[in-house]
C-alpha distance (Angstrom), angle and dihedral (degrees) to the residues before:
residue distance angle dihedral
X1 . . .
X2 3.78 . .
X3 4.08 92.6 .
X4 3.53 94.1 40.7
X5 4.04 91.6 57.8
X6 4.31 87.0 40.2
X7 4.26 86.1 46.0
X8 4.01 88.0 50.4
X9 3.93 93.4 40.2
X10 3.97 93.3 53.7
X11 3.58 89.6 47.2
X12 4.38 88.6 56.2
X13 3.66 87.1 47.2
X14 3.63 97.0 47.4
X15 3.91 90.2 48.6
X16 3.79 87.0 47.8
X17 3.51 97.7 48.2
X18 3.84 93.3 45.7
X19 4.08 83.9 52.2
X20 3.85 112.7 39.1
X21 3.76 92.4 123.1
X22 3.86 92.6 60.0
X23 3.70 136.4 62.7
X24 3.87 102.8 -86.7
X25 4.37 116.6 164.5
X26 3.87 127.1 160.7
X27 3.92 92.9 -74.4
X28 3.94 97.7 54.7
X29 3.74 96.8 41.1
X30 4.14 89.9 49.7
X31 3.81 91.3 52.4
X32 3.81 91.3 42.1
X33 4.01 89.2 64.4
X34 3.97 100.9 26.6
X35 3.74 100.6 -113.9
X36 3.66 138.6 124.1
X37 3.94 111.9 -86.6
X38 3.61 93.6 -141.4
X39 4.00 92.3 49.6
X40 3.87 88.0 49.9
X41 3.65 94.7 44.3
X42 3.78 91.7 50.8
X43 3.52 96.1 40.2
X44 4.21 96.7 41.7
X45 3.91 77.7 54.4
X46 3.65 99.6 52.8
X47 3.58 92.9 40.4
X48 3.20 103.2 45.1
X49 3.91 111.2 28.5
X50 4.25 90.1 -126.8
X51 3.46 134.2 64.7
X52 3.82 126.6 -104.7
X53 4.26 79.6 -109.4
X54 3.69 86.6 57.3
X55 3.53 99.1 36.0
X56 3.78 96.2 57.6
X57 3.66 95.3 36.4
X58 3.70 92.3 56.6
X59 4.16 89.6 48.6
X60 3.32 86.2 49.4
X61 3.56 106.8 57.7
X62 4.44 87.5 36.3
X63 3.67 77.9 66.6
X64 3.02 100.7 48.4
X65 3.39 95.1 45.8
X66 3.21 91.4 58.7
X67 3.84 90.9 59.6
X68 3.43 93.0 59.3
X69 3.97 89.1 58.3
X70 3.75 105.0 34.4
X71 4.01 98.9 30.0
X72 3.50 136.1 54.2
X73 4.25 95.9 -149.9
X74 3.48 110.3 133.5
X75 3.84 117.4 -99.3
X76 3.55 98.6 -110.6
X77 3.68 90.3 61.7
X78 3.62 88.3 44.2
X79 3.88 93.2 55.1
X80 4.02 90.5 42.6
X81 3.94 89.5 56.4
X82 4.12 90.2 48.8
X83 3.68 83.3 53.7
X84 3.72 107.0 -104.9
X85 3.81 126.0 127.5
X86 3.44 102.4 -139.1
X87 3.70 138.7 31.7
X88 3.89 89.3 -126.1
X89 3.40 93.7 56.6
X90 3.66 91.4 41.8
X91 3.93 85.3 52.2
X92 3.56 94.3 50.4
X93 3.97 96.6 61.5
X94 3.90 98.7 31.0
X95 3.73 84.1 56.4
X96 4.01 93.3 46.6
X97 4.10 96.7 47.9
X98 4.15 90.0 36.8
X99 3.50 103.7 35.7
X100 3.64 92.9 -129.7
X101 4.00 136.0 61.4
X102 3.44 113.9 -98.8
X103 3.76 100.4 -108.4
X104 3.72 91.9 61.6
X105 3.99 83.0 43.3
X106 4.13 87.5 57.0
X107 4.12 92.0 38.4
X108 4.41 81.8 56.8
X109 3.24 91.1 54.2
X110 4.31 91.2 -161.9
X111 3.77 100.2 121.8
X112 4.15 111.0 -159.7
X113 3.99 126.2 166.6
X114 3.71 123.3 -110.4
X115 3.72 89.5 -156.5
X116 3.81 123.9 -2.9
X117 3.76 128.7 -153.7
X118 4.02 113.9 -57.6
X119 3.98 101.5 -118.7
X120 3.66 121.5 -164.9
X121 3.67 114.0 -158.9
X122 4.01 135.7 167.7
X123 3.57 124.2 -7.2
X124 3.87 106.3 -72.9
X125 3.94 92.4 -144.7
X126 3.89 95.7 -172.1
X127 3.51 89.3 61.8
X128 3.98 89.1 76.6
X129 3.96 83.1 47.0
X130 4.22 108.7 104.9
X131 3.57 96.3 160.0
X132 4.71 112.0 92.4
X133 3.50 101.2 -81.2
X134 4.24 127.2 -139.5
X135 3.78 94.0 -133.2
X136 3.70 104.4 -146.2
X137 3.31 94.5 -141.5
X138 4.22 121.0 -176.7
X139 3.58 156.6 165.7
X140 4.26 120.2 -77.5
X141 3.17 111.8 -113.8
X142 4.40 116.1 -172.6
X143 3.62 94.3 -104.9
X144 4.26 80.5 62.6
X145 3.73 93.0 61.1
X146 3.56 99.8 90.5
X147 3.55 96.5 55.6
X148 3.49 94.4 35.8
X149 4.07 87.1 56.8
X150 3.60 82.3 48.2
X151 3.58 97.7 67.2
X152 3.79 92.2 31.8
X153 3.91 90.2 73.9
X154 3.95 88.7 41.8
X155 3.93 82.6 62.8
X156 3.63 91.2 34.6
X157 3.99 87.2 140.3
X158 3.00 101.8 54.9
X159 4.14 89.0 63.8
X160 3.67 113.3 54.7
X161 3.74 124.3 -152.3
X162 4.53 93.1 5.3
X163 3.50 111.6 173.7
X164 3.78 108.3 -169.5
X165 3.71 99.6 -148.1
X166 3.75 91.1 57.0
X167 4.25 91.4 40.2
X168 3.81 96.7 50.4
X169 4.06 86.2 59.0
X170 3.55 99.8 44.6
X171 4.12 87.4 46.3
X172 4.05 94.0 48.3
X173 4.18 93.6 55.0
X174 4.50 84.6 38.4
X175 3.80 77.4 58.0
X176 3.74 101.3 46.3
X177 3.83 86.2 50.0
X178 3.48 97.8 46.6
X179 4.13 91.7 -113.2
X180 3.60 90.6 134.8
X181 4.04 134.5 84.7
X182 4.02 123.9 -178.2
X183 3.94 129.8 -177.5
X184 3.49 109.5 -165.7
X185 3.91 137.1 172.3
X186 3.56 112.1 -132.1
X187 3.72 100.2 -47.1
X188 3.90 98.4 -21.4
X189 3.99 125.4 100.3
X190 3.78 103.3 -125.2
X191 3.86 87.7 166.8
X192 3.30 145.5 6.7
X193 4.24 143.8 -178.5
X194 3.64 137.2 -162.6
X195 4.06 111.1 -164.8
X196 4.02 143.0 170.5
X197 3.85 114.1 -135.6
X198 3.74 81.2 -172.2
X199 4.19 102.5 58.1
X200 3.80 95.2 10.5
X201 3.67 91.4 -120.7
X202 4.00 122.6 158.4
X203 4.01 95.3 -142.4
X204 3.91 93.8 179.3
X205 3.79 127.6 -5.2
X206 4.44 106.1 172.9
X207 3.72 123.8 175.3
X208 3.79 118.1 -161.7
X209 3.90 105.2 -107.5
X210 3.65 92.7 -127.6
X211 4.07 86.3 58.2
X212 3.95 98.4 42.5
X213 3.76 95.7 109.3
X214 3.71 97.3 51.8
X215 3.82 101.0 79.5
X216 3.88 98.1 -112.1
X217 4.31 92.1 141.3
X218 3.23 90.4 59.0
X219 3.96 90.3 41.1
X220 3.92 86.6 58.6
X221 3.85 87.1 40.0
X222 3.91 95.3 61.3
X223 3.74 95.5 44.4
X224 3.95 97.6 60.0
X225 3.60 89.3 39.4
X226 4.00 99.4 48.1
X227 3.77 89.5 34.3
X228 4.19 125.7 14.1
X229 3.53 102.2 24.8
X230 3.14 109.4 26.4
X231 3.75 117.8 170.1
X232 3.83 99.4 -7.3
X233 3.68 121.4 116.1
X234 4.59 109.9 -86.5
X235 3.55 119.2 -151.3
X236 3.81 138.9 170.1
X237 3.81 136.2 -176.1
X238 3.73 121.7 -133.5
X239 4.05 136.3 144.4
X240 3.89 130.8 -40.1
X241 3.42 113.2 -107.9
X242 4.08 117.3 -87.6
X243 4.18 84.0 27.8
X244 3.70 100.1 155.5
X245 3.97 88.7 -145.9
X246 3.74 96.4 58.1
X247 3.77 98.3 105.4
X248 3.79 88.5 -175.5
X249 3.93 105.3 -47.5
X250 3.53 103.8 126.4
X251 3.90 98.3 43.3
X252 3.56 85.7 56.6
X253 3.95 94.2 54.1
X254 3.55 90.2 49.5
X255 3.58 99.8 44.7
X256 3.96 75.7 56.7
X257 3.71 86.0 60.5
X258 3.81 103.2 -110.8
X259 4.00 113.1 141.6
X260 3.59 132.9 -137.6
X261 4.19 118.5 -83.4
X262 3.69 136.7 153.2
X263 3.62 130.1 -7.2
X264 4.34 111.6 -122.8
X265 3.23 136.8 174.1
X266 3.56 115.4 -141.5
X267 4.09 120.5 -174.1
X268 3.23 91.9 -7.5
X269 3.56 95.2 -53.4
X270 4.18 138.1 112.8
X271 3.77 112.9 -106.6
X272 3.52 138.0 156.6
X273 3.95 128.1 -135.0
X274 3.96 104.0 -142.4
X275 4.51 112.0 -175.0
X276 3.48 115.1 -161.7
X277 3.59 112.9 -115.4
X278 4.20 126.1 -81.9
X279 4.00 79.7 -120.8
X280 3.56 99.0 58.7
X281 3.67 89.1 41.0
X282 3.85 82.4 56.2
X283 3.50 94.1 47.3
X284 4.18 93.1 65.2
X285 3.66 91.8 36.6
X286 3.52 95.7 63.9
X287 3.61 104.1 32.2
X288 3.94 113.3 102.2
């Protein structure tokens, strides 16, 4: 059942990719591969984490981001390729999902996706797995980064402004100093986690989308707390409340049990620092 909902999936993305330009919704897309729209709409949502609304909106406006960078059309006929009939409108959700409007966006000249193409590779056997898994989880080492990038841009969302240059160098020395846990499944990154053992910060902590119901955050969660950070105060970054980005980030963290703290503003852009709890903390300290 699992490879019949990725086989159908691919085929939506493929039809979306091959159609970004035009008008494409829930009804066009279902027709365009012979399926059921309410199947594909439950089963793009399952699989995925989005809907196909959010899914093509979000290519949409990557694209035309990367207009803004790498061409010099004007943005009106930037925002009428994405789809939208005027550039106010265009404005208005460019500047919601990027945090800026999208002649600042040009005037930076630092193109990065919003959401990049949804590859399927290999044959993600723990998937079929229903049983309480022993996640295997381990340190990076540099023959890991490609994978590891891999499922970086499949949570490309959930990392505002990355510049891959400037990531790959900060991941090789997190990797010399052991600052960097994978899980993966056979040769796929299913999950992944950048940390400080000196400020007890969670810098990045991704789970493939396909994997995001089978508790690996908290997997990743319970090994630095039971074994490389024990007792010292955790906290991660993610989005403000009511960010129209979030696809699901910050539910996630505090479903993890991390509480609200200070508002930031990190590149440019609105975050929130969230600690988990002195309690918690408590909780792995004295467990034996």
């Amino acid at each position: 059942m699992i490879n019949n909902s990725i086989k159908n999936v691919a085929l939506a993305i493929d039809y979306i990719e091959a159609h970004l330009t035009e008008k494409i919704d829930l009804d066009i897309i279902a027709n365009a591969i012979h399926y059921s729209k309410y199947h594909l709409h439950r089963m793009f949502t399952n699989t995925i984490g989005l809907t196909i609304h959010e899914y093509v909106q979000r290519r949409k406006l990557t694209e035309a981001a990367k207009l803004l960078v790498f061409s010099n059309k004007p943005i009106l006929d930037i925002a009428l390729i994405a789809g939208y009939e005027s550039q106010q409108a265009f404005t208005n959700i460019f500047t919601a999902m990027y945090k800026q409007p999208p002649s600042k966006y040009r005037d930076n000249e630092k193109f990065y996706p919003l959401q990049a193409k949804f590859e399927f590779e290999g044959g993600y056997d723990m998937l079929d797995n229903e049983e309480n898994i022993q996640w295997d989880i381990d340190y990076a080492s540099e023959e890991d980064i490609s994978c590891w990038m891999v499922l970086v841009r499949l949570v490309i969302d959930g990392f505002p402004h990355l510049h891959e240059d400037e990531y790959i160098q900060v991941l090789k020395q997190r990797i010399k100093t052991k600052q960097a846990l994978i899980l993966k499944d056979n040769e796929i990154a299913i999950g992944a986690m950048l940390f400080s053992y000196k400020t007890g910060s969670i810098d990045f902590l991704g789970t493939h989308p396909l994997y995001r119901k089978k508790g690996i955050p908290q997997a990743f969660l319970d090994k630095v707390m039971r074994e490389l950070l024990k007792g010292m105060k955790i906290s991660i970054t993610t989005y403000r409340e009511g960010d129209k980005a979030d696809t699901g980030h910050r539910k996630a963290i505090m479903d993890l049990g991390f509480a609200e703290a200070e508002l930031l503003v990190e590149f440019d852009y609105p975050t929130q620092r969230f600690v988990l709890p002195k309690e918690k903390v408590n909780e792995y300290t004295t467990e034996t």
